[in-house]
C-alpha positions in Angstrom: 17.6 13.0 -6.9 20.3 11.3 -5.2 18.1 8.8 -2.9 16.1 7.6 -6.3 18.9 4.9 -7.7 18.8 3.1 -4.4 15.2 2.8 -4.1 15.3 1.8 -7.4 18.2 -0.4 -6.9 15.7 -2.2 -3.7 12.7 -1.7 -5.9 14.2 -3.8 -9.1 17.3 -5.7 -7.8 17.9 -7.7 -11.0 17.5 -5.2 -13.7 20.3 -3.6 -15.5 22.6 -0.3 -14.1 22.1 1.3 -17.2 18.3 0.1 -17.0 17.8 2.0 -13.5 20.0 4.8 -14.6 17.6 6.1 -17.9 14.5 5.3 -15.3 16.4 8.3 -13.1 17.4 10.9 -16.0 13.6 10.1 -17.2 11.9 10.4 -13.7 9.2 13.4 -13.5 9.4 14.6 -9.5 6.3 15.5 -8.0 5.8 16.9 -4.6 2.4 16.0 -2.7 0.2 17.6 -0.2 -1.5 14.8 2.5 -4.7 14.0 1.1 -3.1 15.2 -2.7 -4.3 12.8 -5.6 -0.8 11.3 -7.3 -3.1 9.6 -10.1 -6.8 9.2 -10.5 -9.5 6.4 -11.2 -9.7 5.7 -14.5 -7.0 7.3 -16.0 -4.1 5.8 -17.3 -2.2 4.4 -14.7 1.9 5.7 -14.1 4.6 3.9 -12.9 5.0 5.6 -9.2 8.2 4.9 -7.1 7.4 6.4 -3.2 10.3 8.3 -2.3 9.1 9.6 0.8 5.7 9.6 2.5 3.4 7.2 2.6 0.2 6.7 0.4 -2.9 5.1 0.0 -3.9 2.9 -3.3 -7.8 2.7 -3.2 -11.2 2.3 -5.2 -14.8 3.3 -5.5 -16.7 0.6 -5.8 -20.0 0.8 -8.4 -22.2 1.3 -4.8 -19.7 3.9 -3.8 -17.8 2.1 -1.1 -14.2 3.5 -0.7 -12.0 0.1 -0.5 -8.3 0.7 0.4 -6.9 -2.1 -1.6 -3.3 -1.3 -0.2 -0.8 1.2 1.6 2.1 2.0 -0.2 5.6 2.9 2.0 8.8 4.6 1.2 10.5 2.6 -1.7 7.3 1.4 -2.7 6.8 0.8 -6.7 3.2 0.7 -7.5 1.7 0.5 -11.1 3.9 -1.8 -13.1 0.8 -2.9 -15.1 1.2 0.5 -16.4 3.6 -0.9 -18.8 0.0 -2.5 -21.1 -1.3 1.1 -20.9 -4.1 -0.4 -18.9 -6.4 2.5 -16.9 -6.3 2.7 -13.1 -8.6 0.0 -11.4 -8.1 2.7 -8.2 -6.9 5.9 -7.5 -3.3 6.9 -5.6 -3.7 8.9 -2.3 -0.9 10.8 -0.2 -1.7 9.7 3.5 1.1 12.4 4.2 3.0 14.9 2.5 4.9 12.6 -0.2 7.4 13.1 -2.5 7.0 10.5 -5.7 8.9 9.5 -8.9 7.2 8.7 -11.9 7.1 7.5 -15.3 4.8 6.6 -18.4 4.1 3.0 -18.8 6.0 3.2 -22.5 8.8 4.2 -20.8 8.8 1.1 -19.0 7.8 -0.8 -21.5 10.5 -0.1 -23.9 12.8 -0.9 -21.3 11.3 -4.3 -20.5 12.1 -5.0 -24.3 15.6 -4.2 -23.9 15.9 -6.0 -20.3 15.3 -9.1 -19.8 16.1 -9.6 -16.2 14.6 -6.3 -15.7 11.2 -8.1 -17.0 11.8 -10.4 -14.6 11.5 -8.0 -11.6 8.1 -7.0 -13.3 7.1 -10.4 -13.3 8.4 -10.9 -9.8 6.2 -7.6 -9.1 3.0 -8.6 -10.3 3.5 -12.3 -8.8 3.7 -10.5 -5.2 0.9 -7.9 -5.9 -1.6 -10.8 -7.0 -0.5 -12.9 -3.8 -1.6 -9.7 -1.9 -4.8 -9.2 -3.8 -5.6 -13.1 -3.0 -5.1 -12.9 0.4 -6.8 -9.8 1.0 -9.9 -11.2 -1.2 -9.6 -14.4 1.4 -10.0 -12.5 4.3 -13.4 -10.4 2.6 -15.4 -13.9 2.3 -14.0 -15.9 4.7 -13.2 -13.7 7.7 -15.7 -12.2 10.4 -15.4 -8.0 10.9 -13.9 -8.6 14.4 -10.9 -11.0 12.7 -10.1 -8.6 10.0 -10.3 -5.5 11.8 -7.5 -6.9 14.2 -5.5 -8.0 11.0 -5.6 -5.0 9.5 -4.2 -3.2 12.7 -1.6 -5.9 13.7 -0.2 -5.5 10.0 -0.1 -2.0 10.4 0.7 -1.5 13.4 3.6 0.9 12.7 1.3 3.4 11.3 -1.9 3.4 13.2 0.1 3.9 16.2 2.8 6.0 15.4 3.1 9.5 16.7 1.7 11.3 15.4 -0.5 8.3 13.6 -0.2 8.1 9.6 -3.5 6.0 9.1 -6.7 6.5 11.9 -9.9 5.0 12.5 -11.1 6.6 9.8 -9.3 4.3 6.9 -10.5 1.6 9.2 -13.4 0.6 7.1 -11.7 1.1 3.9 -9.2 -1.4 4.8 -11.4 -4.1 6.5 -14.0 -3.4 4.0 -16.9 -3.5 6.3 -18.8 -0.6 7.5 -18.1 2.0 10.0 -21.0 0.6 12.5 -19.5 -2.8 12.3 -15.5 -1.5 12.5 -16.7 0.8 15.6 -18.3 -2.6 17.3 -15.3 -4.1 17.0 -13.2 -1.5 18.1 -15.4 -1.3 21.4 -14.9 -5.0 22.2 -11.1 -4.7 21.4 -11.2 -1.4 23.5 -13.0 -3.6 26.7 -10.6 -6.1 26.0 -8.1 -3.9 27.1 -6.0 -4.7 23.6 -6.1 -0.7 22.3 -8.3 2.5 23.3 -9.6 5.0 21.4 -8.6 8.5 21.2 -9.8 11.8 20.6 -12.3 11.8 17.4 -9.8 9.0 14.8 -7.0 8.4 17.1 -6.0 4.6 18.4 -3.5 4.0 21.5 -2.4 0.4 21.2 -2.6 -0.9 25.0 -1.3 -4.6 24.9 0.6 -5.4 22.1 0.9 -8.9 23.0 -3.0 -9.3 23.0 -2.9 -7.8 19.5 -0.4 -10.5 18.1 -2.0 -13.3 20.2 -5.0 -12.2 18.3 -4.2 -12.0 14.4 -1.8 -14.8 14.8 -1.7 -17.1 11.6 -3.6 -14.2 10.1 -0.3 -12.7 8.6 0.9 -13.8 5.5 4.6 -15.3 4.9 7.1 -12.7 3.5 8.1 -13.0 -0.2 11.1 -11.2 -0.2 12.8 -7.7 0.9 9.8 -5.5 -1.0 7.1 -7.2 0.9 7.2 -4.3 3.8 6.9 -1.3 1.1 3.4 -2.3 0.3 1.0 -4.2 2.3 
């Protein structure tokens, strides 16, 4: 697939050409349905590259809560602790129809033995995805549901309110990680407020954008590098 080497090239910057060339010739293709399931809960977890489409990366909790931990976006790599052979902590979710690239952890692995600066875009990887777990896990304890809910829709902003709308009120809770009574409150205050309106039965119109940013502002975290958009 001709648009995989430059993802990969965006995705691992440092690695070795001949590195990202055996992670093409080795790349299994999958086509996804919205809603399909790229990899389950509990399973051994794949290296996925999003090549188009967008997807959700999310988790039952033991009470049965559905947490979305994080959205992955076009160029996204997701799963590089794949390379231990570790199970999923969470399950991998199209949001739209998706096309994804992906590999078994070994494959990786053996090629992180043979790579060193490619091990160092793992490192890199995981560094950036633990930042992102730690700030998300910041904003559970120490954020109210009204300050989360508007962080979560000023940082993504492109895709609540894109037409047509890749994530709705529905992920809302998943997301802020509170329940759909206390999302919904919020949503009503923001929607008197004037900053967005609801729309039909899980659609958002974004009203004042301004208001929105006022809002979450300090709330969004400082960018790490070029990859930090493919997965927030």
């Amino acid at each position: 697939m001709a648009r995989l080497l430059p993802l990969l090239e965006r995705a691992l910057p440092h690695s070795r050409d001949d590195s990202r060339r055996t992670l093409v010739n080795r790349a299994r293709i999958a086509r996804i349905g919205r809603q399909g399931l790229i990899f389950k809960q509990g399973d051994r977890m794949p290296l996925v590259l999003i090549v188009d489409g967008h997807a959700a990366f999310q988790r039952t909790t033991v009470e049965g809560r559905l947490l979305i931990v994080g959205v992955a976006n076009p160029g996204a790599l997701i799963g590089l602790t794949s390379m231990s052979g570790v199970k999923g902590m969470g399950e991998m979710v199209a949001l739209t129809d998706a096309v994804v690239a992906m590999w078994d952890g070994a494959e990786l692995r053996d090629l992180v033995a043979a790579d060193a600066d490619l091990g160092l875009d793992v490192i890199d990887g995981l560094a950036l995805f633990l930042v992102l777990m730690t700030e998300k896990l910041d904003g559970y304890l120490h954020q109210d549901a009204r300050r989360r809910v508007i962080r979560v829709l000023a940082r993504h902003r492109a895709l609540f309110f894109a037409d047509p709308p890749i994530l709705s009120r529905a992920h809302l809770p998943g997301l802020v990680g509170t329940s759909r009574e206390m999302t919904g409150r919020v949503l009503r205050d923001l929607e008197r407020e004037g900053a967005v309106a609801r729309v039909g039965r899980t659609g958002l119109r974004l009203l004042d954008a301004d208001r929105l940013s006022e809002t979450s502002e300090g709330d969004e975290p400082i960018a790490l590098d070029r990859r930090r958009s493919q997965y927030t």
